[in-house]
TIPAPA-874611 format. One record per residue (C-alpha): x, y, z; residue in three letters. Coordinates in steps of 0.2 Angstrom, whole numbers, plus 5000, padded with zeros to 4 digits. Example, Ala and Ser with C-alpha at 12.3 -4.5 7.8 and 13.67 -1.06 7.14 Angstrom:
BEGIN
506249785039ALA
506849955036SER
END
This chain:
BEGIN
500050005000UNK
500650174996UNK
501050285014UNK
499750395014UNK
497950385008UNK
496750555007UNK
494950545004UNK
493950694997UNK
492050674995UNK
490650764994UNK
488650714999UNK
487150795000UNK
486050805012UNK
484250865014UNK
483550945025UNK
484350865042UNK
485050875062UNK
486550755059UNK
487550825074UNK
486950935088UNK
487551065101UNK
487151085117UNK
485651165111UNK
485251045101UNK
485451155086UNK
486351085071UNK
488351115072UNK
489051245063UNK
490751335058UNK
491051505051UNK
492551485036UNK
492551615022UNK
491651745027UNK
490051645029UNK
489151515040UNK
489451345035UNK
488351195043UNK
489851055050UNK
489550885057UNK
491150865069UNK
492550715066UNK
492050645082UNK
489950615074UNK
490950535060UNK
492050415065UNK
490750355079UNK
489650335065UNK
490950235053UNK
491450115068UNK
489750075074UNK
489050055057UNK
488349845053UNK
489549875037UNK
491149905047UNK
490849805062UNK
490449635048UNK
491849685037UNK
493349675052UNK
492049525066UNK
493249515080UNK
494349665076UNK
493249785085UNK
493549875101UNK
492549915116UNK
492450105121UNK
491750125139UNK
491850185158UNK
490950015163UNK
492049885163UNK
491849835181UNK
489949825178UNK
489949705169UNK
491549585178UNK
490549635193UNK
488849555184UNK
490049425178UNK
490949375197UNK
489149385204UNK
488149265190UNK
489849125196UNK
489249145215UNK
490549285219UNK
489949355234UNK
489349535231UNK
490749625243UNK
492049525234UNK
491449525216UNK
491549725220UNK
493049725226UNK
493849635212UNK
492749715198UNK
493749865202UNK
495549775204UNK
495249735186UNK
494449915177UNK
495950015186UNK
497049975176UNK
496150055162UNK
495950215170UNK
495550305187UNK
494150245199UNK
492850365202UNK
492250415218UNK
490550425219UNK
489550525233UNK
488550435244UNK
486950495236UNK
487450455219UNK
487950265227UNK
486150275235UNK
485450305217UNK
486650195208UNK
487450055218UNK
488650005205UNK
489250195201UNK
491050145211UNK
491550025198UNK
491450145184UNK
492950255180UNK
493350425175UNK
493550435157UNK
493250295140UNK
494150185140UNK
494450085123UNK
494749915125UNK
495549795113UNK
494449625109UNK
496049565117UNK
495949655132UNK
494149615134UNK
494749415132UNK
496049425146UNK
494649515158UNK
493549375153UNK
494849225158UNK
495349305173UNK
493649335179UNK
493449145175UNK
494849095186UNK
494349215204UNK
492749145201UNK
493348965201UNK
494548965214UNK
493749105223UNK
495149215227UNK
495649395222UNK
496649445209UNK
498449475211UNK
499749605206UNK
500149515193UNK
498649465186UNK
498249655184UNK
499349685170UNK
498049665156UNK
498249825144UNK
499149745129UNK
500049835114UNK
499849685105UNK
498149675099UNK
497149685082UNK
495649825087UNK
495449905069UNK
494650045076UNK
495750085088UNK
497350075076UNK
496450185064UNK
495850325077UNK
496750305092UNK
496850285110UNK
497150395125UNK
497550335143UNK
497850455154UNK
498150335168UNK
499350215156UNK
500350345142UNK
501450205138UNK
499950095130UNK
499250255120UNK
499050235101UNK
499250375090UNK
497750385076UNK
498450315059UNK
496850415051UNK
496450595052UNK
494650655050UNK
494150835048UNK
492650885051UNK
491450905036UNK
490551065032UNK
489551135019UNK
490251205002UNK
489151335002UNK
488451445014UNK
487051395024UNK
485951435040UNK
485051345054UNK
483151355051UNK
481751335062UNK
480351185061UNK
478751245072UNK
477751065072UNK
476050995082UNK
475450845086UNK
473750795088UNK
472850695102UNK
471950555095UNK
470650515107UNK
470350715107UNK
468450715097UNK
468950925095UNK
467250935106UNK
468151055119UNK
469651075111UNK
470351105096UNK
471951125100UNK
473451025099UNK
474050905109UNK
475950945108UNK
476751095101UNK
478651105099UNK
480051165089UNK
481551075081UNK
483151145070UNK
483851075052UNK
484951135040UNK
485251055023UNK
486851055013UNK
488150985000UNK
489750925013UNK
491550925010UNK
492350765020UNK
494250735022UNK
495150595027UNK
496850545026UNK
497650375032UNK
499550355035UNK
499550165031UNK
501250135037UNK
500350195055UNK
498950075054UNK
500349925048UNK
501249965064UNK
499749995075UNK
499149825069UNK
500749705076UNK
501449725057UNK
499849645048UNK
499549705031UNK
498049605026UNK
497249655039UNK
497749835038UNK
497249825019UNK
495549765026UNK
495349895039UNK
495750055025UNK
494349945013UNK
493049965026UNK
493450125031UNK
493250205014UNK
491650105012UNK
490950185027UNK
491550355026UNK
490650335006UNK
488950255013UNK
488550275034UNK
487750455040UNK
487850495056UNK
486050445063UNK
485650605073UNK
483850645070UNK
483650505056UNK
481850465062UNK
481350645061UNK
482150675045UNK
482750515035UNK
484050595030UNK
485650455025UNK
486550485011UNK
487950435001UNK
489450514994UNK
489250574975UNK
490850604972UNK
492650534977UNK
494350594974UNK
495850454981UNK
497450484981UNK
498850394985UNK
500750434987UNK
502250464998UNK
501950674997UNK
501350755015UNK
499550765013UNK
498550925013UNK
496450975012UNK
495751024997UNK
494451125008UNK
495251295001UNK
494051254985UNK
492651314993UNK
493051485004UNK
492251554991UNK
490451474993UNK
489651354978UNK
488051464972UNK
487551334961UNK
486451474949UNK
486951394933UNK
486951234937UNK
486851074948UNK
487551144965UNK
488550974963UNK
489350994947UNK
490251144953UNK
490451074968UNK
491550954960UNK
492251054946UNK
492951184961UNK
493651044972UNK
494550964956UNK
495051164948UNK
495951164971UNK
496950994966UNK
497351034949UNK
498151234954UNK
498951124969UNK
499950994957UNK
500651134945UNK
501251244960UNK
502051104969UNK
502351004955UNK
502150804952UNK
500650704958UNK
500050574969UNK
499150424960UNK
497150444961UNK
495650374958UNK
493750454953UNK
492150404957UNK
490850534950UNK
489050484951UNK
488250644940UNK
489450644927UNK
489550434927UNK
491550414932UNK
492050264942UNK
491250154956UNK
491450114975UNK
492449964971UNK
493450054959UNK
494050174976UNK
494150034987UNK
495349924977UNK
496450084971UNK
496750134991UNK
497149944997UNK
498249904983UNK
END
């Protein structure tokens, strides 16, 4: 595989809530002069890993991100007649390692009994990681004894989690078991200029005959935008080789299903309420030895799409920012097209350039 791998596409979406705020207000970002809709790398890459595609393309090379671990050793230790004092007890022997212990107040405990075996921050954990928990849960169980010091040494460098090789793992608790993110996501916004509008809706009570009221039942109010999206990616494969124990094929499988997903899986915020998926009509792959760079300089001058299909010139601005790019710097990386409105290249086309 060539060292590094960039993706640049570009999908519409209608009218849509993809990725909230904390007012629950579609995310936006201000570049060029003008208010641009964005969904953040973070909606992405939970929406790529989680997707049925990714998780069926790489069965058994996918992580666990939680804070409740010792949940569920604890549900484990207790369903093998562990006593409940000593299943807690060991429960949180075993998450520490993975981060630091949270310390509850007593009303919270009251509330939630288990909030002790919880720690402070996600954890991911490797399927290999998960394993060891699970054999050494067998083994207090069985000889009904805690876990010792040694036994506690369960983080592992070498394990196969594709999504953690690609984006990354931070413990703040271990830094010498970090992984540094073979792929870098940016977050996607809008070609064109764009604004958060307003959606007044009611509902209407059924078993309400209107015979003293003809009001409605629930009124309320939700916010969308709409937009054509710009989506960078870019994958240092040597990374994902290393981050992977040295395994190419499976690497090579890892960047396929990537690229599948980032083409194909919306985020699903507000999908029920909107339907709003969507797949990439275009994408530009290149592949080469060069220090990657964003295309996203194509459009600080917002698409108006007067003339014409706001995707053609969407895609005639992006390839116009690569083209200028090449002739200043000179040479070029190797790429690959697929185009859906002007009828250029498919999916498989892009996966089999990027893994080659």
């Amino acid at each position: 595989m060539n060292r590094f791998v960039q993706l640049h596409l570009l999908v519409s979406y209608p009218p849509s809530n993809l990725n909230r705020d904390d007012l629950g207000r579609p995310k936006t970002a201000y570049m060029g002069g003008h208010n641009r809709l964005r969904v953040s790398s973070q909606s992405l890459k939970r929406a790529w890993r989680t997707s049925e595609d990714f998780k069926k393309a790489l069965n058994g090379h996918i992580g666990t991100r939680t804070k409740e671990m010792g949940r569920e050793v604890y549900r484990a230790l207790t369903g093998k007649g562990v006593s409940e004092k000593s299943a807690r007890e060991w429960a949180q022997a075993i998450a520490k390692p993975f981060g630091k212990p949270k310390s509850p107040s007593k009303e919270q405990l009251e509330k939630d009994k288990l909030a002790d075996l919880d720690i402070e921050q996600l954890a991911h954990f490797s399927p290999e990681e998960r394993a060891a928990i699970d054999r050494l849960a067998d083994t207090l169980a069985a000889e009904n004894r805690a876990p010792a010091e040694e036994e506690l040494h369960l983080l592992t460098r070498e394990h196969s989690a594709v999504d953690i090789a690609l984006f990354g793992r931070m413990l703040a608790d271990a830094p010498s078991y970090r992984v540094e993110a073979a792929a870098q996501v940016a977050h996607a916004i809008t070609v064109h200029a764009a604004e958060v509008e307003d959606d007044f809706f009611t509902a209407v009570d059924d078993l309400n005959t209107g015979e003293e009221d003809l009001g409605a039942g629930h009124m309320g109010e939700t916010e969308f935008g709409a937009g054509v999206y710009y989506l960078y990616l870019c994958i240092d494969t040597e990374s994902l080789t290393a981050n992977l124990n040295g395994d190419a094929a499976l690497a090579a499988r890892a960047l396929a299903a990537l690229t599948e997903a980032a083409a194909t899986v919306a985020p699903t915020g507000k999908q029920a309420s909107f339907a709003s998926r969507a797949r990439a009509f275009y994408v530009l792959a290149e592949a080469g030895a060069r220090q990657p760079r964003s295309l996203s300089a194509a459009f600080l001058a917002p698409v108006q799409g007067r003339r014409q299909d706001m995707r053609i010139e969407a895609i005639a601005a992006l390839e116009k920012e690569r083209a200028d790019m090449e002739r200043a710097y000179g040479g070029a990386d190797a790429l690959q097209v697929m185009d859906v409105p002007g009828g250029r290249g498919t999916l498989q086309e892009i996966i089999h350039f990027v893994t080659r």
